[in-house]
KOLKOLLO-162820 format. One line per 5 residues: number of its first residue (from 1); their letters; for each residue z, y, x of N, C-alpha, C. Coordinates in Angstrom, 3 decimals, padded with zeros to 6 digits. Example, Ala and Ser with C-alpha at 12.3 -4.5 7.8 and 13.67 -1.06 7.14 Angstrom:
2
1) AS) 007.800/-005.690/013.190/007.800/-004.500/012.300/007.800/-003.300/013.200 | 007.080/-002.250/012.850/007.140/-001.060/013.670/007.870/000.030/012.900 $
This chain:
154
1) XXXXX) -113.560/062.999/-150.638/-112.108/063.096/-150.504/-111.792/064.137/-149.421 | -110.760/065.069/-149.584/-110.606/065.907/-148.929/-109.239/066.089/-147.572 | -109.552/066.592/-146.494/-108.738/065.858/-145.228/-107.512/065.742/-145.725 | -106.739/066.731/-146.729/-105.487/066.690/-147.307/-105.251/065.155/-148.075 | -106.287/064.823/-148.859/-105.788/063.594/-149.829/-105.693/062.651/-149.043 $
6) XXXXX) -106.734/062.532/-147.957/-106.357/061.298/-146.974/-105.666/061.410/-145.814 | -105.106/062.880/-145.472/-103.580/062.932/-144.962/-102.236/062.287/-145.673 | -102.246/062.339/-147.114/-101.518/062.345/-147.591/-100.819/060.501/-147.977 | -101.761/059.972/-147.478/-101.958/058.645/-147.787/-101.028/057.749/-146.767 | -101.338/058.900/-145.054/-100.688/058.544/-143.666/-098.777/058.619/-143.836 $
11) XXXXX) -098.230/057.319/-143.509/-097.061/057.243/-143.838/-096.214/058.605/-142.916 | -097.187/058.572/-141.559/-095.968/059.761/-141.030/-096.211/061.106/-141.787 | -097.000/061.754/-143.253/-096.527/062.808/-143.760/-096.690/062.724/-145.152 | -095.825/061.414/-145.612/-095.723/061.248/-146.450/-094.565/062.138/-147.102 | -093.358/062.554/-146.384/-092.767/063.108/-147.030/-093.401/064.855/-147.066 $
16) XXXXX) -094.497/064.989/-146.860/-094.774/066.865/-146.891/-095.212/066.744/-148.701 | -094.701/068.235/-148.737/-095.848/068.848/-150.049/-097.341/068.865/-149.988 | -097.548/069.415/-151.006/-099.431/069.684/-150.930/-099.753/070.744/-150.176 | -098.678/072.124/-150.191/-098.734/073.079/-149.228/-098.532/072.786/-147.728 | -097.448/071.808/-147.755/-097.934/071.739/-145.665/-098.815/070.737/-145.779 $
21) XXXXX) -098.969/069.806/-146.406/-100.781/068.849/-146.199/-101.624/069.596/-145.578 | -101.941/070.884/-146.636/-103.073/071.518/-146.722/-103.044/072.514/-145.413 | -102.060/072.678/-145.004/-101.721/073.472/-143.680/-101.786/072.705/-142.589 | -101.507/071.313/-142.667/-101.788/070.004/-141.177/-103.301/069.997/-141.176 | -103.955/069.987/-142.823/-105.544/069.478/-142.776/-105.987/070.601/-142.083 $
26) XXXXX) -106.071/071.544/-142.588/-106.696/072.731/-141.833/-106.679/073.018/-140.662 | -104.929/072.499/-139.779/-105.034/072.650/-138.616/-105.786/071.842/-137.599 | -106.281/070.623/-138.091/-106.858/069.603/-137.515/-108.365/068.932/-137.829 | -108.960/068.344/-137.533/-109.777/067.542/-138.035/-109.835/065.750/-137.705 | -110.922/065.830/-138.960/-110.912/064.001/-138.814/-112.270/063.905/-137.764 $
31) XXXXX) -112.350/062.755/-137.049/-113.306/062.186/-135.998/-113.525/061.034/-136.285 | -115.275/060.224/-135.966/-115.212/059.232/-136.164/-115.433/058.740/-134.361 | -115.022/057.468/-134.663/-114.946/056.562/-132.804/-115.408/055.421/-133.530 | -116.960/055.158/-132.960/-117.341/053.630/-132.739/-117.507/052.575/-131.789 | -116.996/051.360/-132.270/-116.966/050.285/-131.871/-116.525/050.665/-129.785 $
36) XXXXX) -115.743/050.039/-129.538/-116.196/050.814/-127.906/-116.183/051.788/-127.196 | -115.778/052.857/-128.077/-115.913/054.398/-127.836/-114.422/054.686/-127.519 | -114.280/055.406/-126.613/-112.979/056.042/-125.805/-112.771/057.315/-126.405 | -111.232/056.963/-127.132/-110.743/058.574/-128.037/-109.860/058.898/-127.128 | -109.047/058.580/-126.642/-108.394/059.072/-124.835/-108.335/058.129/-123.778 $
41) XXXXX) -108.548/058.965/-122.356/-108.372/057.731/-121.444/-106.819/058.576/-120.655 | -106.224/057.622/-120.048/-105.341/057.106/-119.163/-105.839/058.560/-118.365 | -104.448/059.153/-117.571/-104.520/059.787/-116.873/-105.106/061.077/-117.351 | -105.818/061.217/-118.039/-106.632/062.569/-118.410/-105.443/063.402/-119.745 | -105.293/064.799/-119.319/-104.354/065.305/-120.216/-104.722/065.343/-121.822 $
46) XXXXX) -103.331/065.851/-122.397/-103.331/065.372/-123.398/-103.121/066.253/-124.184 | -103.630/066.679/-125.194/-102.979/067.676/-125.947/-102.983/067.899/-127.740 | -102.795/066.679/-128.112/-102.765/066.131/-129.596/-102.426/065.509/-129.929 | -101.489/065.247/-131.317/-101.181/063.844/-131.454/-102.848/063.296/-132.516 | -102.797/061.662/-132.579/-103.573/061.648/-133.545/-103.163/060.122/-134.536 $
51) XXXXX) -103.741/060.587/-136.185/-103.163/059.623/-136.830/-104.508/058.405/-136.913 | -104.449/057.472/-137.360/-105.257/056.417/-137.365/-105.386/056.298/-139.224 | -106.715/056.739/-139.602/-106.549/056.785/-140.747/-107.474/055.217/-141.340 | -108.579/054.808/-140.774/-109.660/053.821/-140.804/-109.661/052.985/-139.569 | -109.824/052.187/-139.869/-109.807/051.151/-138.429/-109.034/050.630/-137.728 $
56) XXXXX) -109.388/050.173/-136.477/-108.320/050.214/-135.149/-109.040/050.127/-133.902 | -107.813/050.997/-133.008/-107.915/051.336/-132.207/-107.060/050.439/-131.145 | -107.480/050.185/-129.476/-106.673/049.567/-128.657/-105.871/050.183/-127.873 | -105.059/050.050/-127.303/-104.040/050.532/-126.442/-104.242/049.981/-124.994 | -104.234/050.649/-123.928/-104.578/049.592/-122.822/-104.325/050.733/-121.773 $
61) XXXXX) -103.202/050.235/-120.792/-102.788/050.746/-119.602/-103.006/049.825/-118.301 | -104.142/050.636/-117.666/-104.506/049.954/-116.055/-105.736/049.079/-116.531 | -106.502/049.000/-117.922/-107.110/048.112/-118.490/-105.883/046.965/-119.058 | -105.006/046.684/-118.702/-104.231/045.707/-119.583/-103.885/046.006/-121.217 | -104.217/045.291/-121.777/-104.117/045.675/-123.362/-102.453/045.635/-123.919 $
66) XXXXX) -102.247/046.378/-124.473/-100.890/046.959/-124.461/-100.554/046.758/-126.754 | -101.606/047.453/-127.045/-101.267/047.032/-128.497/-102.193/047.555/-129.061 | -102.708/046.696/-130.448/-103.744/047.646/-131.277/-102.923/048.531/-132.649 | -103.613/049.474/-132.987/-103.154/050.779/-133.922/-104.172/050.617/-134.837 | -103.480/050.527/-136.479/-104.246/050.399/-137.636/-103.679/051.577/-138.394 $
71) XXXXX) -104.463/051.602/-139.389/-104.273/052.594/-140.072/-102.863/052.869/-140.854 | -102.277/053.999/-140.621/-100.671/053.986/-140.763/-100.379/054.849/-139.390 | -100.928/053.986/-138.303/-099.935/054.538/-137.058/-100.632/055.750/-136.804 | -099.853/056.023/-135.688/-100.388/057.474/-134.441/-100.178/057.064/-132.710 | -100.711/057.882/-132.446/-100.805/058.166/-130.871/-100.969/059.130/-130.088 $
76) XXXXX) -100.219/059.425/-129.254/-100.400/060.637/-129.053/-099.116/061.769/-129.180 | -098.213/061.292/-129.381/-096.933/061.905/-129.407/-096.241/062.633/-128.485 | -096.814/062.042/-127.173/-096.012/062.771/-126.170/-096.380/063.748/-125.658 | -097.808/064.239/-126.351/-098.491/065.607/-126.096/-097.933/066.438/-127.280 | -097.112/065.909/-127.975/-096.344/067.125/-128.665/-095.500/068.072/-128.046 $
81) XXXXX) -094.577/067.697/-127.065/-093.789/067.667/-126.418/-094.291/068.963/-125.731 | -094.846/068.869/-124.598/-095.819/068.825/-123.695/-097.212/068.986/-123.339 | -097.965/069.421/-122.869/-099.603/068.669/-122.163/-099.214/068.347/-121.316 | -099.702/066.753/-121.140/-099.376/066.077/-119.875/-100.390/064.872/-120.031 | -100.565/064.409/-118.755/-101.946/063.656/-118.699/-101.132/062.208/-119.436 $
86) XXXXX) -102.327/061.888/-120.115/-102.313/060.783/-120.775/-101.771/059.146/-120.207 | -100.848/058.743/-121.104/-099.926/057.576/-119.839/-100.653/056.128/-120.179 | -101.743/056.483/-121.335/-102.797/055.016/-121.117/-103.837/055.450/-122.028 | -104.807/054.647/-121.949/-106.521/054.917/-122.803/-106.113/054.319/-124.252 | -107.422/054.869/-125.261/-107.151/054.337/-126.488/-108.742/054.189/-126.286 $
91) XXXXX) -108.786/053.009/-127.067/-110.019/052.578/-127.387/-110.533/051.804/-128.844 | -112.041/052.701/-129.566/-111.881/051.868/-130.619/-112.765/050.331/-130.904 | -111.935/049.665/-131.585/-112.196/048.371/-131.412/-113.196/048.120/-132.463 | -112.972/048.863/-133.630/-113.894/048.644/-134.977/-113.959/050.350/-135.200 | -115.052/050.563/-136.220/-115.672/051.807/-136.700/-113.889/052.449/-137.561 $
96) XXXXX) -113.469/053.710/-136.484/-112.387/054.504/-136.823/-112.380/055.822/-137.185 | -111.918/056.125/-138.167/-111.557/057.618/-138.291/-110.176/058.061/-137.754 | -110.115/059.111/-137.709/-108.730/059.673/-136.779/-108.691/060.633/-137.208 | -107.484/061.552/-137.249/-107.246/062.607/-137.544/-106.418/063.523/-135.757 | -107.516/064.243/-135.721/-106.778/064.731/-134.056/-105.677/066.089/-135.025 $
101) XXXXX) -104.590/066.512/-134.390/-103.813/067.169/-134.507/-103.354/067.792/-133.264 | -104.057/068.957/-132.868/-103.958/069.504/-131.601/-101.916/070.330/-131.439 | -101.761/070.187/-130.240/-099.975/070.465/-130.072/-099.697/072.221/-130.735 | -101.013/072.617/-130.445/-100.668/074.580/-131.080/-100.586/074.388/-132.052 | -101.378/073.282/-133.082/-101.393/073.478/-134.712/-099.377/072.614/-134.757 $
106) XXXXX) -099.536/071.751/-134.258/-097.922/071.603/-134.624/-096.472/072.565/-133.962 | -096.838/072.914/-133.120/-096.179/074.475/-132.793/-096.519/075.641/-133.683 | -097.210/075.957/-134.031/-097.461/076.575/-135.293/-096.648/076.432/-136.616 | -096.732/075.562/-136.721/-096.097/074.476/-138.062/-094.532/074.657/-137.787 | -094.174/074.539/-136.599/-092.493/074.947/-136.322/-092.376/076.167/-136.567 $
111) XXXXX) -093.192/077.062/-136.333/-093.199/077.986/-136.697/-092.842/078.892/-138.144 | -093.744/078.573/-138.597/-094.434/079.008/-140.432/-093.493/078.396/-141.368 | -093.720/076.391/-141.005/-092.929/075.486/-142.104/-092.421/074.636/-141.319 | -090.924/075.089/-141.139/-089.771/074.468/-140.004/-089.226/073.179/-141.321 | -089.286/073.238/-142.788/-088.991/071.888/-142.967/-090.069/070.874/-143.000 $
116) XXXXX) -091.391/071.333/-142.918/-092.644/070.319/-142.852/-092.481/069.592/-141.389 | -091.680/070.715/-140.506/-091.981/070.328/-138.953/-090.862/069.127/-139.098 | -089.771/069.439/-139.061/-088.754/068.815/-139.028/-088.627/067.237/-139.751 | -089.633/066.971/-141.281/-089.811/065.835/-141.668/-090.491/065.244/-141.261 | -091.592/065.993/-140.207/-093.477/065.168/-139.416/-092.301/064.663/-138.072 $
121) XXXXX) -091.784/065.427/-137.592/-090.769/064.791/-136.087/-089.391/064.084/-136.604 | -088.709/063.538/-137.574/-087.834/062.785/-137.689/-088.691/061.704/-138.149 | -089.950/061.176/-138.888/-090.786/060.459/-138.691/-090.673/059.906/-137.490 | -091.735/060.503/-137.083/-092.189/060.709/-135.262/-091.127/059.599/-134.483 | -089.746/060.268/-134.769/-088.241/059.707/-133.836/-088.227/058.520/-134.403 $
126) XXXXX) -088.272/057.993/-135.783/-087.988/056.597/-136.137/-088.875/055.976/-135.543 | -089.996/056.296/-135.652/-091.242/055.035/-135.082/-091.295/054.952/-133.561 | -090.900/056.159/-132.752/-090.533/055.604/-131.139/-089.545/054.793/-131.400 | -088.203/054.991/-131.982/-087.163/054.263/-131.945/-087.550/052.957/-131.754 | -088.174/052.452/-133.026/-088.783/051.112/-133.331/-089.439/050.532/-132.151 $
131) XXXXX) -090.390/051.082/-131.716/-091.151/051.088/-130.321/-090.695/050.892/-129.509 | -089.537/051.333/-129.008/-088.707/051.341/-127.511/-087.554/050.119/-128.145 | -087.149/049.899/-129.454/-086.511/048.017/-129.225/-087.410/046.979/-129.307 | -088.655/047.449/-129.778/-089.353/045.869/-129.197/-090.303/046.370/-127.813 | -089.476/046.904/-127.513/-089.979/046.911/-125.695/-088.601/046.599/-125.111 $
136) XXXXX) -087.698/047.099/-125.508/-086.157/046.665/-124.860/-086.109/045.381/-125.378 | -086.790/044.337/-126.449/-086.870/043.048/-127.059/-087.705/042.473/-126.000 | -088.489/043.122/-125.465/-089.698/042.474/-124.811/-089.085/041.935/-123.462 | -088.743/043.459/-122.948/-088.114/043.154/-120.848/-087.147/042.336/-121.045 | -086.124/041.950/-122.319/-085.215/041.377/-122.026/-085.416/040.005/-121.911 $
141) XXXXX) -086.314/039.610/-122.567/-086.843/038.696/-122.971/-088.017/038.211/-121.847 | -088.643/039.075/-120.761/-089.377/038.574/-120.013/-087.990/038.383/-118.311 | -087.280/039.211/-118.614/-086.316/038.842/-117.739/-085.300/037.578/-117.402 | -085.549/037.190/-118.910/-084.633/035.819/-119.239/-085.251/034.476/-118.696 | -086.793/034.714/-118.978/-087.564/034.040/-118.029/-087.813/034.491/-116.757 $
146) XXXXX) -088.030/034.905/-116.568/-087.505/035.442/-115.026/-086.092/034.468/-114.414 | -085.263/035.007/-114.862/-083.864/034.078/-114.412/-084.461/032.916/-114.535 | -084.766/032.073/-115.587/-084.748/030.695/-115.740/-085.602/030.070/-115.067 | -086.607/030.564/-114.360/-088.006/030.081/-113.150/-087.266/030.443/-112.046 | -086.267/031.656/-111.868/-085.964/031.316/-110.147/-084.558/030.507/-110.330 $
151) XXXX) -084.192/030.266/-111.310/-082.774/029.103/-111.314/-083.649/027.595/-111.144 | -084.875/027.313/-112.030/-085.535/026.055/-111.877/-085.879/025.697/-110.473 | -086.781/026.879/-109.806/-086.959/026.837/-108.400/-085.843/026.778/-107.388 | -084.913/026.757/-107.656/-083.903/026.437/-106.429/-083.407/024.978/-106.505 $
């Protein structure tokens, strides 16, 4: 199977043609990470996004485990942006393939095919969206307990 057909499978470029597929595959490659094996750590810069095509991978900031990534998701977004050091480690938990997507090949891509770019980053925006309300679900929700332990304690 070729990096395009099993790009094509990944929900964030699901909406491309076969022509920008074949232009993401080329710009990137697939990697395998076993069991244990560190595909980024925390603090160390960053300069790719990557999709999770096989497996999963952990999420873990300071060592605290933060969330696991199955096949579908990505990571690595905010080195689109940017190179900037990495704001937590990924680690794989079971035998993973990945697809790294370095930030020049998607600057490139804005470049060449501004509607391939434009459908891979309005993707991109829905799934932070999603991300940042069940984290705004989360603090609100750890705050509520919060109140209700220092109202019990008085």
């Amino acid at each position: 199977m070729s990096h395009a057909e099993l790009l094509e499978r990944h929900p964030l470029l699901a909406r491309l043609d076969r022509h920008q597929l074949d232009l993401i595959a080329d710009a990137g490659e697939v990697e395998h990470f076993a069991p244990g094996e560190e595909v980024v750590g925390e603090g160390r810069l960053g300069d790719a996004l990557y999709l999770v095509l096989t497996g999963r991978v952990a999420v873990s900031k300071v060592g605290h485990p933060l969330a696991t990534l199955e096949p579908g998701d990505f990571f690595g977004e905010m080195s689109m942006l940017e190179p900037a050091p990495r704001s937590a480690s990924v680690t794989a938990t079971e035998p993973a393939y990945l697809f790294r997507l370095p930030q020049t090949a998607v600057q490139a891509l804005i470049a060449r095919e501004p509607a391939a770019a434009i459908a891979l980053l309005v993707h991109m925006v829905k799934t932070l969206s999603e991300r940042l309300r069940r984290a705004n679900d989360t603090l609100s929700s750890v705050g509520g307990l919060a109140d209700w332990l220092a109202g019990s304690l008085v």
